[in-house]
Structures are given as structure tokens and as C-alpha cells.
DSSP file (Angstrom, degrees, kcal/mol; ACC not computed):
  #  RESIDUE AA STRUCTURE BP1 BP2  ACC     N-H-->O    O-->H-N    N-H-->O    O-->H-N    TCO  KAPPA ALPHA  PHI   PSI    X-CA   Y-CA   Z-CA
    1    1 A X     >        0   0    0      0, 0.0     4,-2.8     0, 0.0     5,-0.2   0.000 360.0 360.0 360.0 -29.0  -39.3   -6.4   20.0
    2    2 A X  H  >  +     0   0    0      2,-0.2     4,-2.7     3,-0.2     5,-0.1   0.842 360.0  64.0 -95.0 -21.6  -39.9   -3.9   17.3
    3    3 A X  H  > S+     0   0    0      2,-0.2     4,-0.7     1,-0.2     5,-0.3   0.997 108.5  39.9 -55.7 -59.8  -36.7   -1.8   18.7
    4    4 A X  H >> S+     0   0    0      2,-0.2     4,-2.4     1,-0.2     3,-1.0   0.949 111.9  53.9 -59.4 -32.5  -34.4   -4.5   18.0
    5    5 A X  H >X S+     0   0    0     -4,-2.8     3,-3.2     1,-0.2     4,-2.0   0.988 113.0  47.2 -51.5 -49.1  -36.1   -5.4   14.6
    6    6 A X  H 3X S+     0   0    0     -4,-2.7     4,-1.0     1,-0.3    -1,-0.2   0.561 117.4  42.7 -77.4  -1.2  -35.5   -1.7   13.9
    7    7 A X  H <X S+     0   0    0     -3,-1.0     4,-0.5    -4,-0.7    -1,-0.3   0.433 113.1  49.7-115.7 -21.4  -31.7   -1.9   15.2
    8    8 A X  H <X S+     0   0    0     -3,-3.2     4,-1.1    -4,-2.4    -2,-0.2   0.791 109.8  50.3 -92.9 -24.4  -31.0   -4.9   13.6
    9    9 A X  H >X S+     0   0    0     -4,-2.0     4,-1.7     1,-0.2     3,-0.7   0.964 114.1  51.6 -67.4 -50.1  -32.7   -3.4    9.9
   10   10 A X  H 3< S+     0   0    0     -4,-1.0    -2,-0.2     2,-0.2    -1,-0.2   0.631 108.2  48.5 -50.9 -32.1  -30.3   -0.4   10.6
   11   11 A X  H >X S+     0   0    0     -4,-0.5     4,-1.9     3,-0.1     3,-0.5   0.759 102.7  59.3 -71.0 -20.7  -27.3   -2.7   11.1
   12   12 A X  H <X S+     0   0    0     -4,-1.1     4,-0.7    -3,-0.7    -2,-0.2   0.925 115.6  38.3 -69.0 -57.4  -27.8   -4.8    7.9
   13   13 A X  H 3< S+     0   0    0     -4,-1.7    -1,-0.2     2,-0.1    -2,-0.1   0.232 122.3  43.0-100.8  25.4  -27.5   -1.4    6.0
   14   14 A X  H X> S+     0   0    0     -3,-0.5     3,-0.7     3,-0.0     4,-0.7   0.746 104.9  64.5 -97.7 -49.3  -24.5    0.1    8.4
   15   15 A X  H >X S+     0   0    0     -4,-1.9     4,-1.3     1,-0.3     3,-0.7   0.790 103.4  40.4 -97.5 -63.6  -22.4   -3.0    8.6
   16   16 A X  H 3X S+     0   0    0     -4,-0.7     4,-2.9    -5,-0.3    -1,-0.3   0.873 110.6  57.9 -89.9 -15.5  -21.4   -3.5    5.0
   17   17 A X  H <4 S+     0   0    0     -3,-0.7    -1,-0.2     2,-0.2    -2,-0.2   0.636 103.9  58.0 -74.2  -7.2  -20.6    0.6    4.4
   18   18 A X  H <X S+     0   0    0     -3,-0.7     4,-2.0    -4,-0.7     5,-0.4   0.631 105.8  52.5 -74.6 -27.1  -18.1    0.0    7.4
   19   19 A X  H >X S+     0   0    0     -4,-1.3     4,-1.7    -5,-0.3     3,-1.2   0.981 107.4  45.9 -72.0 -62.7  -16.6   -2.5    5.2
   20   20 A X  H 3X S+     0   0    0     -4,-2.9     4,-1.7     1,-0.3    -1,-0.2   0.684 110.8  52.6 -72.0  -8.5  -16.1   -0.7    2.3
   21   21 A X  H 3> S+     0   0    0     -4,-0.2     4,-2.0     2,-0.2    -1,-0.3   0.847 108.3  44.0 -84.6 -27.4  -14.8    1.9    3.9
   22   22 A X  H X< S+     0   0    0     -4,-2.0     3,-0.7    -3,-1.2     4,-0.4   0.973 114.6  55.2 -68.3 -84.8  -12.1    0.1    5.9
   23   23 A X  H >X S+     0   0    0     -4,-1.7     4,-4.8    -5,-0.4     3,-1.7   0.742 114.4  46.8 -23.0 -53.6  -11.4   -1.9    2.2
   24   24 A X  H 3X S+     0   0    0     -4,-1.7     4,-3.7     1,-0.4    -1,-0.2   0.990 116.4  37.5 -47.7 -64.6  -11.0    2.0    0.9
   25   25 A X  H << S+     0   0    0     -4,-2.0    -1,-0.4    -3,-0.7     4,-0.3   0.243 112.2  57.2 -63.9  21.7   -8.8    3.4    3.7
   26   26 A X  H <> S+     0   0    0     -3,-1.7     4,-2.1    -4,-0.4    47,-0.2   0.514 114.1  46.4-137.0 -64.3   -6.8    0.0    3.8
   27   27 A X  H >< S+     0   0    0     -4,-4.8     3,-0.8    -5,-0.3     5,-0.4   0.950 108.3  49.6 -26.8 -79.8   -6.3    1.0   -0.2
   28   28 A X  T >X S+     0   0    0     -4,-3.7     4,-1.4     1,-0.2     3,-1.2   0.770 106.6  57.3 -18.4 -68.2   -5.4    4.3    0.0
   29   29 A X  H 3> S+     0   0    0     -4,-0.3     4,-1.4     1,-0.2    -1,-0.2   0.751 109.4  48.4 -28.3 -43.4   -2.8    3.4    2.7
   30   30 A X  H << S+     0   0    0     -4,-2.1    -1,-0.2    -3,-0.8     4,-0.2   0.331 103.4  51.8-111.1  32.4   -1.2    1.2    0.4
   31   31 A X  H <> S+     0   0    0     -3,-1.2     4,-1.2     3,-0.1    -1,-0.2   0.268 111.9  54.9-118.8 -22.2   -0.8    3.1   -2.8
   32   32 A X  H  X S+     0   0    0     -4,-1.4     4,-1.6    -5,-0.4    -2,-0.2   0.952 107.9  45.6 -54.0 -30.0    0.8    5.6   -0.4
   33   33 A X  H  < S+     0   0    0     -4,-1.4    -1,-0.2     2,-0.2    -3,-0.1   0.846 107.9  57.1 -53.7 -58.1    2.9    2.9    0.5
   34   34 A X  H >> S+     0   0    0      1,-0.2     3,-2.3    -4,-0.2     4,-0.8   0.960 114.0  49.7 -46.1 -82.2    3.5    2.1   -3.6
   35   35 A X  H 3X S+     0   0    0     -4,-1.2     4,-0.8     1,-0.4    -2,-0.2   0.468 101.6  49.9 -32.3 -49.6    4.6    5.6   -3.7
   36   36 A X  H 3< S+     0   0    0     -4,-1.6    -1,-0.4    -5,-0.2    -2,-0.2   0.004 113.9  49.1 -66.0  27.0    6.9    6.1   -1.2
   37   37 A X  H <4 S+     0   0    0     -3,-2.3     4,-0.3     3,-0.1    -2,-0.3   0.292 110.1  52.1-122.5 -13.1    8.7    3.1   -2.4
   38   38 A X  H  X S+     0   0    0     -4,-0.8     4,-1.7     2,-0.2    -2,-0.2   0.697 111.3  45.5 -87.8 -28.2    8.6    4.4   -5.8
   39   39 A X  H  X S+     0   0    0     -4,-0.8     4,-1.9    -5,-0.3    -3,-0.1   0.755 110.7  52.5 -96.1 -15.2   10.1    7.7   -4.7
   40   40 A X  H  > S+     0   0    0      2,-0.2     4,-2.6     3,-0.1     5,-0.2   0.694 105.3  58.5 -75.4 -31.1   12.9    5.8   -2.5
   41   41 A X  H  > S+     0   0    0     -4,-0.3     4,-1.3     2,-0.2     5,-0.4   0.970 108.6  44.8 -60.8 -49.6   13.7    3.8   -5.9
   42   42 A X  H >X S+     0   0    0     -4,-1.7     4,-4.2     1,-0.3     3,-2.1   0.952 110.3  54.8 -59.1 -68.7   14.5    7.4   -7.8
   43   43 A X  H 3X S+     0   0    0     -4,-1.9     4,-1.9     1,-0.3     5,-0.3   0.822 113.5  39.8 -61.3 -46.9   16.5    8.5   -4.9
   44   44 A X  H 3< S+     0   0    0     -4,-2.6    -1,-0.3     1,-0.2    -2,-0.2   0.666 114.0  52.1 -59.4 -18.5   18.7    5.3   -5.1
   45   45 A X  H << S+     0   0    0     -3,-2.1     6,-0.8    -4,-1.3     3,-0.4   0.708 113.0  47.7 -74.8 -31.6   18.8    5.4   -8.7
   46   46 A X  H >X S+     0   0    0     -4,-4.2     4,-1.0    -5,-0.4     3,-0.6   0.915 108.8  51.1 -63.2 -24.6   19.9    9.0   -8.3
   47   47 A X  T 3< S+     0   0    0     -4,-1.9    -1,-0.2    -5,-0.3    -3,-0.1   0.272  98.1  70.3-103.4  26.6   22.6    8.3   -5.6
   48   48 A X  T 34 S-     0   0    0     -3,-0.4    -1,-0.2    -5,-0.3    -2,-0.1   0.010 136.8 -75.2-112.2  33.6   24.1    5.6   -7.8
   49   49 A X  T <4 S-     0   0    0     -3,-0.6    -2,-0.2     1,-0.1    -3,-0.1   0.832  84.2 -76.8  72.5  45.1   25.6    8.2  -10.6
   50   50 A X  S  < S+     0   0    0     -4,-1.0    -4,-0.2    -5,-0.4    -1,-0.1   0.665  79.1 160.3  40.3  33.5   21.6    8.6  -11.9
   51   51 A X        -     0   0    0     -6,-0.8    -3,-0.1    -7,-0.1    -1,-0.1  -0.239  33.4-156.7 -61.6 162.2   21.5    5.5  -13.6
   52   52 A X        +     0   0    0     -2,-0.1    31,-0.3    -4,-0.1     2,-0.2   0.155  65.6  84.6-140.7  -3.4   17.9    4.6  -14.1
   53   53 A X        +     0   0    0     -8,-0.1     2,-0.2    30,-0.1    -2,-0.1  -0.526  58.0  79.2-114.8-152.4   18.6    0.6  -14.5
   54   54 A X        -     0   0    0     -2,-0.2    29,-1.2     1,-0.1    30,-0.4  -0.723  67.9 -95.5 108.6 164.3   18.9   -1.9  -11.7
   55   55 A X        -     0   0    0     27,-0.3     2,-0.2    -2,-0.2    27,-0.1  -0.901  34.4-162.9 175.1  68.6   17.3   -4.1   -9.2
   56   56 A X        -     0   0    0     25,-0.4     2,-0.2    24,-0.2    24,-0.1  -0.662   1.3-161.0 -88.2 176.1   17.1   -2.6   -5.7
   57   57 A X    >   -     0   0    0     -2,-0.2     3,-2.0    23,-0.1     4,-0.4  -0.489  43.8 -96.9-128.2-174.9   16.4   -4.9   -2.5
   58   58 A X  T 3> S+     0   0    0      1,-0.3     4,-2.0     2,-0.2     3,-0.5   0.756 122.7  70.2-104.5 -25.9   15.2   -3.1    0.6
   59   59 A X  T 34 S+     0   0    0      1,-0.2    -1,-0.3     2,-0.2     5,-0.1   0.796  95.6  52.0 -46.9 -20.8   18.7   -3.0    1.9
   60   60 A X  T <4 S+     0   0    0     -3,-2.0    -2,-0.2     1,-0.1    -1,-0.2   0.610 121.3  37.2-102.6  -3.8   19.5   -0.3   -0.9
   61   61 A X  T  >>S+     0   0    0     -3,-0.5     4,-3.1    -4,-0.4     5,-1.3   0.871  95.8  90.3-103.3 -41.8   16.3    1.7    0.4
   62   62 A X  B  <5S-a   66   0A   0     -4,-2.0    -1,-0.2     1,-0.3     5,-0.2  -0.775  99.2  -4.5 -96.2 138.7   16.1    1.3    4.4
   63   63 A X  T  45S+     0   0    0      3,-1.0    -1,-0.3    -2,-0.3    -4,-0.1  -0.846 127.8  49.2-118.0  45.6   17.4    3.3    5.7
   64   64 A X  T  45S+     0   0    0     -5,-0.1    -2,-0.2     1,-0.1    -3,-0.1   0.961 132.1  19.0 -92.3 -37.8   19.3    5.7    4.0
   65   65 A X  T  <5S+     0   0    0     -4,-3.1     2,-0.4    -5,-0.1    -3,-0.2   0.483 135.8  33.1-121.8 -10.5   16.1    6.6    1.3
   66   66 A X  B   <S-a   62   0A   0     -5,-1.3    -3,-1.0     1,-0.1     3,-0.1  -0.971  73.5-141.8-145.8 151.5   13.0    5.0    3.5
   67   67 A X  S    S-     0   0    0     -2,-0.4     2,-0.2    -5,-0.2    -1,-0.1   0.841  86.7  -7.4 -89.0 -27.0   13.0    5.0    7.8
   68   68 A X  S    S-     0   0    0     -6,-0.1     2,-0.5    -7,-0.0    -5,-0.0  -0.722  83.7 -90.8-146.6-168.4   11.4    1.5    7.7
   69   69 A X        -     0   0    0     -2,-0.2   -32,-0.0    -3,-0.1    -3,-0.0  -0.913  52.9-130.2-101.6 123.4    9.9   -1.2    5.2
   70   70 A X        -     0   0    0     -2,-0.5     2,-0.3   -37,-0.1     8,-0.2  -0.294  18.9-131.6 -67.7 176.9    6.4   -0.5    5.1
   71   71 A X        -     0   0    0      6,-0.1     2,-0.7     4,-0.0     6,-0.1  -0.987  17.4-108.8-132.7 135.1    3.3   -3.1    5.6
   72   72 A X  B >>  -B   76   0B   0      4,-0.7     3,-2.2    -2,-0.3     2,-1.6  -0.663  11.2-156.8   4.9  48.4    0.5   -3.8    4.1
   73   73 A X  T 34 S+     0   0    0     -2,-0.7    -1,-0.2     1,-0.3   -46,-0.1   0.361 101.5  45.6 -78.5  27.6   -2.5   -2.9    5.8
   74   74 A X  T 34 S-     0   0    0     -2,-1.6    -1,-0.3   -48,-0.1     3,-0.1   0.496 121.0-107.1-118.7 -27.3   -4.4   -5.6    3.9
   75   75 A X  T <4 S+     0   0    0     -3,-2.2     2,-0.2     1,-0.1    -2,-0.2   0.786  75.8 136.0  79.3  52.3   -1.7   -8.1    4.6
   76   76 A X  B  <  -B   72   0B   0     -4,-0.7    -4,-0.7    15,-0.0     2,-0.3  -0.549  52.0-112.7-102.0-179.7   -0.4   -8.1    1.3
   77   77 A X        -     0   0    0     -2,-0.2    13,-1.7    -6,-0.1     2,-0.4  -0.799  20.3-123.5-105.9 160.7    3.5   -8.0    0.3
   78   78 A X  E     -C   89   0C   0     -2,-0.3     2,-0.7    11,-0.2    11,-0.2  -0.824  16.7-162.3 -81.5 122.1    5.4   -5.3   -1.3
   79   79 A X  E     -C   88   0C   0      9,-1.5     9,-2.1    -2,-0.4     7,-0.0  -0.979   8.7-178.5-125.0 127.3    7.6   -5.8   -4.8
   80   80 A X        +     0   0    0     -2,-0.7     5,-0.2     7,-0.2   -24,-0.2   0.797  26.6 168.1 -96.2 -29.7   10.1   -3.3   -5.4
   81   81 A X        -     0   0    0    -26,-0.1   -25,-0.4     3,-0.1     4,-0.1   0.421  43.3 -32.8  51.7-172.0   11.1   -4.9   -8.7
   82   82 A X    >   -     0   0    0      1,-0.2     3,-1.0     2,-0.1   -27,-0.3   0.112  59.5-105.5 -80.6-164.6   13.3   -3.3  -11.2
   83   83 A X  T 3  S+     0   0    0    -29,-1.2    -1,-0.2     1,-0.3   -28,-0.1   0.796 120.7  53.5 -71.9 -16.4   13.6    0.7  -12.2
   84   84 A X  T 3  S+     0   0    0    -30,-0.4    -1,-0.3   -32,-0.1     2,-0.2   0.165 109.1  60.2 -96.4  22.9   11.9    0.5  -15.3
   85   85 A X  S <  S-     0   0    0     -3,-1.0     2,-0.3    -5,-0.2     3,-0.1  -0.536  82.3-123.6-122.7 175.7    8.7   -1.3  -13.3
   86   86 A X        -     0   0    0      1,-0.5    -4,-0.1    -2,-0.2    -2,-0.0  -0.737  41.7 -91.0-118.5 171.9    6.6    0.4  -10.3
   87   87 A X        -     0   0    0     -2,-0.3    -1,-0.5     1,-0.1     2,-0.3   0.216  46.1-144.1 -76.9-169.1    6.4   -1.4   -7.2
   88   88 A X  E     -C   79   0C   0     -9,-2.1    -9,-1.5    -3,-0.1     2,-0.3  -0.919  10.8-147.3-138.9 171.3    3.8   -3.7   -6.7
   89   89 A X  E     -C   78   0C   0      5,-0.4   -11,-0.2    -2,-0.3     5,-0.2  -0.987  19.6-131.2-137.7 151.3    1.7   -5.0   -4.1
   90   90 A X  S    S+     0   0    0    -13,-1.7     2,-0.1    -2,-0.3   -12,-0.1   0.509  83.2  76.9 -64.3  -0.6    0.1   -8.8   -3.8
   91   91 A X  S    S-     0   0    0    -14,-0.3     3,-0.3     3,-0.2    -2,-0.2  -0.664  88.9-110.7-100.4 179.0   -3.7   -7.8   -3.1
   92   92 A X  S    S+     0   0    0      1,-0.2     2,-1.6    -2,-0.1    -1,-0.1  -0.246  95.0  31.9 -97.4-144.1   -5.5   -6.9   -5.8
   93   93 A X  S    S+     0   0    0      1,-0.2     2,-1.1    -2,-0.1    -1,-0.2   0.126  87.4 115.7  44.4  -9.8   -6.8   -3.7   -6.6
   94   94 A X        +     0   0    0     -2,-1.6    -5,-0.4    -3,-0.3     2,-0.4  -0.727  43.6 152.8 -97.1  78.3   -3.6   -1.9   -4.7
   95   95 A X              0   0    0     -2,-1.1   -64,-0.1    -7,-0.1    -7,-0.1  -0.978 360.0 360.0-130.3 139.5   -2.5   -0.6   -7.1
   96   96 A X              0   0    0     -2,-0.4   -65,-0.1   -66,-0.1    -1,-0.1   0.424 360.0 360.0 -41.8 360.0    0.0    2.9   -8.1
């Protein structure tokens, strides 16, 4: 009996630093994400006579400037929005 109390006090203080760490790495991932989509907008603003204004849609990035459309790992969405913006994403804290 006192092994599982003591396994169960040691999961009560493992259990929620697994969380934040997944929340972290689930972040991380998606400002990498922000970034490559920010660095596919400059190359399409470059290969459009280096114009800087505009609206691309993921058609003007994948896949000549990006191999795929990325995800979320949070399950949020992506907004690629205009040049003069940075992308966005829908969770919070995910941010460029």
C-alpha cells in the first residue's frame, strides 16, 4: 500500500510537467511552421517582380515555395494573410 501511495505522489508531480512540455514542443513546432510560411510569402513576393504587396493563397506557395501545407500540431489553422502581416495561427500563444 505505501508503494502505490508513493507512485501515485510521484505521478501527481510527473503528470502535469509531461503536459507542459508537450504544450511547449507543440509551440515550438508551430512558430516553425509561422516561419516557414513567412519565408515561402518573401519568396513569392520575390518571384512576382519583388513586389512586397498582395494576398497569397496556399496555391501561390505549395508547391513551388513550400512541399506541403503544414498542420498544426495543436489543431489550430494557419492564416497566411497579406505581405505587410505575418502569418497567424488560431491557438493562442502560437505565435512568430
Amino acid at each position: 500500500m505505501i508503494v502505490v501511495a508513493i507512485i501515485g505522489v510521484l505521478a501527481m508531480i510527473a503528470i502535469p510537467n509531461f503536459i507542459i512540455s508537450r504544450q511547449n514542443a507543440y509551440r515550438s513546432t508551430c512558430v516553425a511552421n509561422l516561419r516557414q510560411i513567412a519565408n515561402a510569402k518573401q519568396l513569392w513576393a520575390m518571384s512576382i517582380a519583388g513586389t512586397s504587396v498582395g494576398t497569397p493563397v496556399w496555391a501561390d506557395l505549395v508547391p513551388t515555395h513550400m512541399r506541403n501545407i503544414p498542420a498544426c500540431p495543436a489543431g489550430g489553422t494557419y492564416t497566411i494573410g497579406p505581405m505587410v502581416n505575418l502569418p497567424r495561427c488560431s491557438v493562442a500563444n502560437h505565435v512568430l
